[in-house]
Structure formats: structure tokens, C-alpha cells
C-alpha positions in Angstrom: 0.0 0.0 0.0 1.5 3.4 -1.1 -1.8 6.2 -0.5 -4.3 5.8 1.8 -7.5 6.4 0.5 -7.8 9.9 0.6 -4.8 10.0 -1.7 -2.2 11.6 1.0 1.2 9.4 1.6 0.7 7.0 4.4 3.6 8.7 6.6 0.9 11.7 6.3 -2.0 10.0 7.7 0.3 8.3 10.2 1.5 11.3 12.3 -2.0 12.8 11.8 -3.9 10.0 13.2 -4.5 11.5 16.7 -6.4 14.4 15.9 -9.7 12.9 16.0 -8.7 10.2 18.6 -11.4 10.2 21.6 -10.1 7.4 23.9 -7.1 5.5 24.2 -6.8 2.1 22.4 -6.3 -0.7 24.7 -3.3 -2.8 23.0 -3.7 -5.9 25.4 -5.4 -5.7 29.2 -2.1 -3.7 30.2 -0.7 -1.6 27.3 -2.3 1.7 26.1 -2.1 3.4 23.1 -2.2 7.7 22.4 -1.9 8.6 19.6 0.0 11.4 18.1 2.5 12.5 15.8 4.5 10.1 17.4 2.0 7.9 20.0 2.8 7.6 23.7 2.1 4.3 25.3 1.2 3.4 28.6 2.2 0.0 30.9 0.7 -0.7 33.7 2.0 -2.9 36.5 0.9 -4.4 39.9 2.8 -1.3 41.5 2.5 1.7 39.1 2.9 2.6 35.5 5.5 3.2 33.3 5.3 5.3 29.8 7.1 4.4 26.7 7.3 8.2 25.4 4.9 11.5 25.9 3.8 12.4 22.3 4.8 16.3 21.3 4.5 19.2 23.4 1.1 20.9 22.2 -0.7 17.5 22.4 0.5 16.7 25.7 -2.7 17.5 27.8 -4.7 15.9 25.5 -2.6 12.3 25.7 -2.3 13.2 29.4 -6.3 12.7 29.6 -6.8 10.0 27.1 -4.5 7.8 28.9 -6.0 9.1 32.5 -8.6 6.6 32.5 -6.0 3.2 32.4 -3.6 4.8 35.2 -3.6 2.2 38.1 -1.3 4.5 40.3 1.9 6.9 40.2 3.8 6.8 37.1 7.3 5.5 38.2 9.6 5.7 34.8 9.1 7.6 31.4 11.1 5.9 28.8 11.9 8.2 26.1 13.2 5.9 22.8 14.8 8.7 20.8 15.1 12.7 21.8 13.1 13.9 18.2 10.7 16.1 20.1 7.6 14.4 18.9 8.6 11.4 21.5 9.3 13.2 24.6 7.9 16.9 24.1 5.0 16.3 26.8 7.7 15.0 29.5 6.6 18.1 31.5 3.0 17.5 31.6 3.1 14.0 32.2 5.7 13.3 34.4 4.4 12.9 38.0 6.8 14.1 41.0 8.5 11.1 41.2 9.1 10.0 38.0 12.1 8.7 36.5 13.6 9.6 33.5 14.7 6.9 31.5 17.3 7.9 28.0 20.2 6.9 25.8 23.2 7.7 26.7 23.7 9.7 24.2 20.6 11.6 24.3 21.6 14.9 26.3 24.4 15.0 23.1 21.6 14.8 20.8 19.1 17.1 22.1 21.6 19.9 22.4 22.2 19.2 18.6 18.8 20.1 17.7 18.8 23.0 20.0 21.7 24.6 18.3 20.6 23.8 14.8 16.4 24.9 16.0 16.6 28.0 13.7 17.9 26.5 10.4 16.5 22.7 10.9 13.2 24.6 11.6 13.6 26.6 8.4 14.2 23.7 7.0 11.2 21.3 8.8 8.5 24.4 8.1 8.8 24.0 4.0 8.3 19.9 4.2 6.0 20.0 7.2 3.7 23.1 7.3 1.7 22.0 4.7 0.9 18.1 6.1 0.8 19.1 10.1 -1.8 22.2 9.2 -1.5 23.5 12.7 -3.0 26.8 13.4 0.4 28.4 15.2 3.4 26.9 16.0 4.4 24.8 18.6 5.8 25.5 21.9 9.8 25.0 21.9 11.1 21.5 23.2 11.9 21.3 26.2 15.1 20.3 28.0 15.2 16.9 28.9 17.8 15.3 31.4 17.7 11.8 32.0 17.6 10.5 35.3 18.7 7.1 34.1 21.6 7.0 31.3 21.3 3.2 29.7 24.6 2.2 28.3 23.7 -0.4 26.0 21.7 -1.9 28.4 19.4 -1.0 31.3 17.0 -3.6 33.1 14.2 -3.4 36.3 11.5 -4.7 37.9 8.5 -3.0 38.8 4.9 -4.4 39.7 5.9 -8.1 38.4 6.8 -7.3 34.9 10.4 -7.1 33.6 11.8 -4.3 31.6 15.1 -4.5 29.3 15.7 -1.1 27.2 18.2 -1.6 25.1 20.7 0.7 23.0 19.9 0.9 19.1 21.6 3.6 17.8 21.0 2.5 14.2 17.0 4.4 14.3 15.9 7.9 13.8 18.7 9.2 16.0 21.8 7.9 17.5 20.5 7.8 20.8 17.6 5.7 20.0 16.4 2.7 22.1 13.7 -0.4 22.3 12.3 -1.3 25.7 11.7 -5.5 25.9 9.1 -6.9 27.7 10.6 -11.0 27.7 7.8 -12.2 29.8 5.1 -11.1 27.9 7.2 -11.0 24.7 6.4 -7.4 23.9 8.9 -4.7 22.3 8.5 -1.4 21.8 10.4 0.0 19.2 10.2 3.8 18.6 11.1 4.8 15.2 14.2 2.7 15.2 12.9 1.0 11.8 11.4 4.6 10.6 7.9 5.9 10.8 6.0 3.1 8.8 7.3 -0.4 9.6 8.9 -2.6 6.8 10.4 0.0 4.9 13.5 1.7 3.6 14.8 3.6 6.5 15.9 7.3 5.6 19.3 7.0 6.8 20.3 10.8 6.1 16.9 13.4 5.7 16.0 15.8 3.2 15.3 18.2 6.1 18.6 17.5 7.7 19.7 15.5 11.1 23.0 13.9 11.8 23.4 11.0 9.6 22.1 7.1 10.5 24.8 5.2 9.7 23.8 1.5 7.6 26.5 0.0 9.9 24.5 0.4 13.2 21.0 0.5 11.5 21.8 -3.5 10.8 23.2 -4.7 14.0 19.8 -2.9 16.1 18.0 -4.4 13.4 19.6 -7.9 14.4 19.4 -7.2 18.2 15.3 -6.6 17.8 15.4 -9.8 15.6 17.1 -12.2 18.2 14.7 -11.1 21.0 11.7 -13.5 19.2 8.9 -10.8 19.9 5.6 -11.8 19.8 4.3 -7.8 19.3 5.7 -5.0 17.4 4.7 -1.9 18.6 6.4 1.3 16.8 6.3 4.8 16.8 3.5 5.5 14.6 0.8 3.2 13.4 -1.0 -0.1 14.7 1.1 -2.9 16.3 2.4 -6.0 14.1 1.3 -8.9 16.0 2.7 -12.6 15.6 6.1 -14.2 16.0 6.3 -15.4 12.3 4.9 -12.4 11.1 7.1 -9.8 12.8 10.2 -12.7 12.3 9.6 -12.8 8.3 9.1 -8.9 7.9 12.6 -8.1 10.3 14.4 -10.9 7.8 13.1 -9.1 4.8 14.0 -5.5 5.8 17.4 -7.0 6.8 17.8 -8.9 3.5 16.5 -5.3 1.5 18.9 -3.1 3.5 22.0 -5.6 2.9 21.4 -5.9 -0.6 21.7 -2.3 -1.3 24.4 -2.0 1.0 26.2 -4.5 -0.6 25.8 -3.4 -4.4 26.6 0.0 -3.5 30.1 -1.0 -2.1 30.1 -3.5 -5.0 29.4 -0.5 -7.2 32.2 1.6 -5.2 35.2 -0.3 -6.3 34.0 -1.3 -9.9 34.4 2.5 -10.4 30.9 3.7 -10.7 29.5 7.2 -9.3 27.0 7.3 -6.9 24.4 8.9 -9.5 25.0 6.0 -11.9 24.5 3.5 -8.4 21.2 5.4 -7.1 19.7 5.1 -10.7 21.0 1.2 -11.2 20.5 -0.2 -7.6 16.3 -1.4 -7.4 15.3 -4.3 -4.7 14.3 -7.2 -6.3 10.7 -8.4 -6.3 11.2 -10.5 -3.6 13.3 -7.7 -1.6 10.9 -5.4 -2.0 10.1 -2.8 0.6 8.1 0.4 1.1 9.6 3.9 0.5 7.6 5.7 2.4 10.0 8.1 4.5 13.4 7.0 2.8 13.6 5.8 -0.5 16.2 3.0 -1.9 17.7 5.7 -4.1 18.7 7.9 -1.1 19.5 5.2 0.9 22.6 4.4 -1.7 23.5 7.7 -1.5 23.5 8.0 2.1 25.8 4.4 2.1 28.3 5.7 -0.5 29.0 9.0 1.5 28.9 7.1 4.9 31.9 5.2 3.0 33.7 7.7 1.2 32.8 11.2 2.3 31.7 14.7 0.3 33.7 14.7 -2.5 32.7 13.1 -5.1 36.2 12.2 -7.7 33.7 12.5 -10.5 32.9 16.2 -9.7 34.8 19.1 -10.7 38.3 20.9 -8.5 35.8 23.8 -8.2 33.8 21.4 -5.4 37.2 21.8 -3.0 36.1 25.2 -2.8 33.8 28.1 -1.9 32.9 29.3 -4.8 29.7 27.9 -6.4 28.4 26.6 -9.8 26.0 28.9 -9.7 28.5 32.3 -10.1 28.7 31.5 -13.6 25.0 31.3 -14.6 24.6 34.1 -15.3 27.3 34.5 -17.8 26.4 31.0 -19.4 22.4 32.7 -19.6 24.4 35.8 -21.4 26.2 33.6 -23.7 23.1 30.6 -24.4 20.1 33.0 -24.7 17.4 33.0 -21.6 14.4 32.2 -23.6 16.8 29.5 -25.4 17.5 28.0 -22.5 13.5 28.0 -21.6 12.8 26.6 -24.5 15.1 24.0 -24.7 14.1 23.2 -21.0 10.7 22.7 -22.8 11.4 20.5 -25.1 13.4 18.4 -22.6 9.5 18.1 -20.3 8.2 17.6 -23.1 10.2 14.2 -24.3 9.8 12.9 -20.8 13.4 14.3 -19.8 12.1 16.3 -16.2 14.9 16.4 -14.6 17.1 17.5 -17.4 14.9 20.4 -17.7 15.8 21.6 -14.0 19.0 21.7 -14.7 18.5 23.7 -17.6 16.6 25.7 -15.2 18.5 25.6 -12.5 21.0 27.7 -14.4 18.6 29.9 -16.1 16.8 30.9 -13.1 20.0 31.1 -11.4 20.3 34.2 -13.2 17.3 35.7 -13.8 14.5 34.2 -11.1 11.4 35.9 -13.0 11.9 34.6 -15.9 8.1 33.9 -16.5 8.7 31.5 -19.5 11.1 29.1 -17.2 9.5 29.2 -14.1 6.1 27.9 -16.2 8.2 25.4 -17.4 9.7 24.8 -14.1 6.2 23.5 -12.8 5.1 21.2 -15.7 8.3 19.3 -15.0 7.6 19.6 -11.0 4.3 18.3 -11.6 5.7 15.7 -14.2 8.0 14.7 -11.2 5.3 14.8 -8.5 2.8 12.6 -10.6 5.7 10.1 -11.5 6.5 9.7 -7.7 2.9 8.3 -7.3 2.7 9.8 -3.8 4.2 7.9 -1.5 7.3 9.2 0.3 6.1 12.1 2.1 9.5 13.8 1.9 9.7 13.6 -1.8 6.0 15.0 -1.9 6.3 17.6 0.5 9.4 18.8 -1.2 7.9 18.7 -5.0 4.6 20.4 -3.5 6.7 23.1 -1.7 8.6 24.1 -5.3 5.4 23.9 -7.3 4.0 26.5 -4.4 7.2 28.3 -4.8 7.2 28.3 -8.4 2.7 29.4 -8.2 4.1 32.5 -5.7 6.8 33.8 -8.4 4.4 33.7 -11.1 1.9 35.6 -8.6 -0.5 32.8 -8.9 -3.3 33.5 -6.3 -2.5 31.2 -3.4 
């Protein structure tokens, strides 16, 4: 399944789900699901509760109540499986007095990342996002969370007869992610360590920016996950996958996908092949086959290559050792080709099928002269080439398409 129904992305609909949620939903008799734009679960145990992660801050009264109902006394630990805000943004609201806080080791490191970078990977978040969260103001700031328990690699309790393992896997959404295992009841939780929609091509390095997700700890969580013989999946976002075999057989297959590509990439590496040639070449096979709903084969290749040879590219020209860009000669190569040339050659490339030659046609002619009416029109017919060819289901890919073609609409002075 690519779309749901209503033809949005399923990533989309995921992080939406919440907003017309009126009660928890009961998982088994002890585990309790809010959702949000990541959902925050509840355990409950002979002697207190414990939550696997809060939701985001400007929902956090909301899961607060739903979840009020199912609380069978003082919440004792909040165990926070990566520090994106959308996991532990309602910490202050639903933390009691008492309550433990349970992170990564690496997780204060992390969160002070995204505090430094809040301007520019906010910039950067607002032209994906603003258009799929469709909030009416922005959110409060995250807060600052320190954990009151650090887990290196490991961290295990007891608390009201049930057993608790959280586990370092920093191969997910963040390097300080962790699962939390349940081994008596067979339960893990696993945060967005396998992405936002299970069984799919993780996006190991994101169009809106984050520190990188390296392939070479994505597979060893992956593995640590596999061995623990779960009987439920429950994830970040979306309904649990229930079933040894089937959680077994879809673990195997996203190990498989992710190893192949790995392994054709480097394959690709040392038979002398750039990584634009590998990310158009490298495709699962049938039987490999995966969604790409939040990262997409093609980026993860990319992503592997660079995590294996760096930012520059032999292929590209001396000029990329330096500071001064492609784009200072544009203008003079608009002087010397003719603008409306270029525009119409960019049109003739749409029109053979050839979209993404056009942009780089246009790339250079709007460069240079970023009113050029005849270019920027043809800028959005092979935009909308690109967005109809992507069929609509990575929500990065169609947030970033829609965002041009909206950019493209506001520099013609198309009514918005």
C-alpha cells in the first residue's frame, strides 16, 4: 500500500492519526495506546505505570487525559526511545513528582544538537512539514530533557511483576535511539528505530537534515530486535504488528533489503561507478521489495556511499574543494546561451519525458534571472511531471515537489 484512500502518503496520515482520537486504544489488558504524531504508550504494572514516550509538546494534555482513564497508580519511569521532540515533548505534563527519566546515553548530546541547529533545521522542517501538520500556530519549543537514568547499551528493572530490558539501538531515527523489551510477555517497543512506517526503507540521512544514521548500526539494532523472538511490534506510529512469524519474516526481509543495497553499492564503489549512476541502477528485487515511504532506496545508496567515502565526489569538478559555487557563472552561461533559449530548450526536454534535465537547464537559467516567466512555467510542468511520476508515497519527496510547485505558483503571482 503506497496512499491511503484519501490520496495523501501514508507517513501523512500516520502522524495525523491523533487528531480525532477520543479514547485510548487498549493494546492488550495492560498496554495503552495515544496517539499522536509520534504515539505515547502506557504500561501498567501491579505497583505503578510506566510510559514508553509522551507524544509532542502541544498535544501533551490531550494524551495526558486519554490515557488518565488506564492509570492504576503513580507513574514511576518515562522511557523516552529517541530525543526527536515528537517522543518526549510532553515529558513536562506527564511526568508525576516522582518520576524517572529513562534515555540513551547519548541523548543529552543529541538534544543539544537540535537545540543549536532549532533555527535552520526549523527553516528547513517548516517548507516539508507546514503543509501536512496544518496547525494553526506553532508549537511550543522542546523542552530540555535530562535523563535520570543513562542506559549504556543496556538497562534492566522490575517494577509491579513485569520485567523491563531497554536496550541501546543507535542505528534508528537518532543515534540515541532505544527499544524497551518486555521478555515475559514478549512485547517490544520499538520507537522509530525501523522509521515511521514499519517494513520500509529507512531514511538514513533526511531531506530536512539531522546527523546521519549510519547502515553499519541500523543493521546490528536491526539484528538485536530480531534475536529477542517478539511476539508484538509496537512502533512509533501506526497499529502494532502482532505474531512471532509475522514480525520474524518482515525483520528478515528488511534486513535482506537493507544488505542488498548496502552490498551493491560498495560492490558498485570499487567497480568504479558514481553514486548517481549507483542510485539510478541499484532497485530491490521483487522478492526484496520494501516500502519507501520516509526514505527511499535511491537515497539510501546515496546515504551508504557517502557514509563510506565522504563529500567529494572524484567525479565532480576541483571547483567542489572550494567556496565558490556553480551557480557564479550562470549568469554568464544565460548571457552567452540566450534566456528564452534555454527555456525553450528546458521545454522541449518536459516535453520528451526528460524532467529532470529540464531543472537543470533551469537551475542555471533561473540562477540568473529568477522571474523569468517562461522558465519558471516550465519549471512547474516538469515539477508536476515529477510529483505525478513519484505516485505519492514518500512524504519527503512530496512535500518537497509540492513546496517548489507552491514556490514556483508564488513567483508567477499565482493566487495562493
Amino acid at each position: 500500500m503506497t496512499t491511503q484512500e484519501d490520496g495523501k502518503p501514508q507517513l501523512a496520515n500516520l502522524v495525523r492519526a491523533g487528531d480525532t482520537q477520543k479514547e485510548a486504544e487498549r493494546i492488550t489488558d495492560f498496554i495503552f495506546m495515544a496517539k499522536d504524531i509520534s504515539n505515547a504508550y502506557l504500561v501498567t504494572t501491579a505497583d505503578g505505570d510506566v510510559m514508553i514516550n509522551t507524544g509532542f509538546m502541544d498535544n501533551a494534555q490531550r494524551t495526558k487525559n486519554l490515557l488518565a482513564p488506564h492509570r492504576t497508580g503513580p507513574l514511576k519511569k518515562i522511557i523516552i526511545t529517541q530525543s526527536h521532540a515528537d517522543h518526549y515533548g510532553g515529558v513536562p505534563t506527564l511526568r508525576d513528582k516522582d518520576t524517572q527519566i529513562v534515555g540513551e546515553q547519548r541523548f543529552v548530546q543529541t538534544w543539544q544538537y537540535f537545540h543549536n541547529l532549532a533555527v535552520y533545521l526549523g527553516r528547513r522542517s517548516a517548507k516539508l512539514w507546514s503543509g501536512t501538520m496544518n496547525r494553526g500556530s506553532n508549537p511550543p519549543p522542546p523542552p530540555e530533557v535530562v535523563p535520570d537514568i543513562v542506559v549504556d547499551r543496556r538497562y534492566e528493572f522490575e517494577q509491579g511483576g513485569r520485567r523491563f530490558e531497554v536496550i541501546s539501538t543507535p542505528g534508528g531515527e537518532t543515534l540515541c535511539s532505544v527499544v524497551v523489551w518486555m521478555p515475559k510477555e514478549k512485547v517490544v517497543f520499538t520507537g522509530n528505530l525501523f522509521g515511521p512506517v514499519f517494513l520500509a526503507v529507512p531514511n538514513l540521512v533526511t531531506t530536512r537534515g539531522d546527523k546521519p544514521r549510519l547502515i553499519e548500526n541500523y543493521l546490528p539494532s536491526l539484528d538485536r530486535v530480531r534475536n529477542l523472538g517478539a511476539e508484538l511490534l509496537i512502533t512509533g506510529h501506526g497499529e502494532p504488528i502482532r505474531g512471532a512469524a509475522t514480525i520474524r519474516a518482515a525483520l528478515d526481509k528488511m534486513h535482506a533489503a537493507m544488505t542488498y543495497i548496502k552490498d551493491n553499492t560498495l560492490a558498485g564503489m570499487n567497480a568504479g561507478k558514481d553514486v548517481r549512476t549507483l542510485m539510478r541502477e541499484i532497485q530491490l528485487p521483487d522478492t526484496l521489495k520494501i516500502g519507501e515511504f520516509h526514505g527511499k532506496v535511491s537515497w539510501a545508496v546515496r546515504s551508504i556511499f557517502e557514509e563510506h567515502s565522504g563529500w567529494f565526489h572524484y567525479e565532480e569538478s576541483t571547483t567542489a574543494l572550494y567556496g565558490v559555487p556553480r551557480s557564479s557563472v550562470y549568469a554568464d552561461l544565460t548571457e552567452l546561451a540566450d534566456a528564452d533559449a534555454l527555456a525553450a530548450r528546458a521545454k522541449q526536454k518536459v516535453q520528451a519525458g526528460k524532467a529532470l534535465e529540464a531543472l537543470h537547464l533551469l537551475d542555471i537559467l533561473l540562477g540568473a534571472q529568477p522571474k523569468h516567466a517562461n522558465a519558471l512555467a516550465v519549471k512547474k510542468d516538469a515539477l508536476q511531471i515529477l510529483l505525478k511520476e513519484s505516485g505519492g508515497s514518500n512524504l519527503s519527496e512530496t512535500m518537497w515537489l509540492k513546496s517548489e510547485i507552491t514556490a514556483v505558483d508564488t513567483a508567477l503571482g499565482a493566487p495562493k
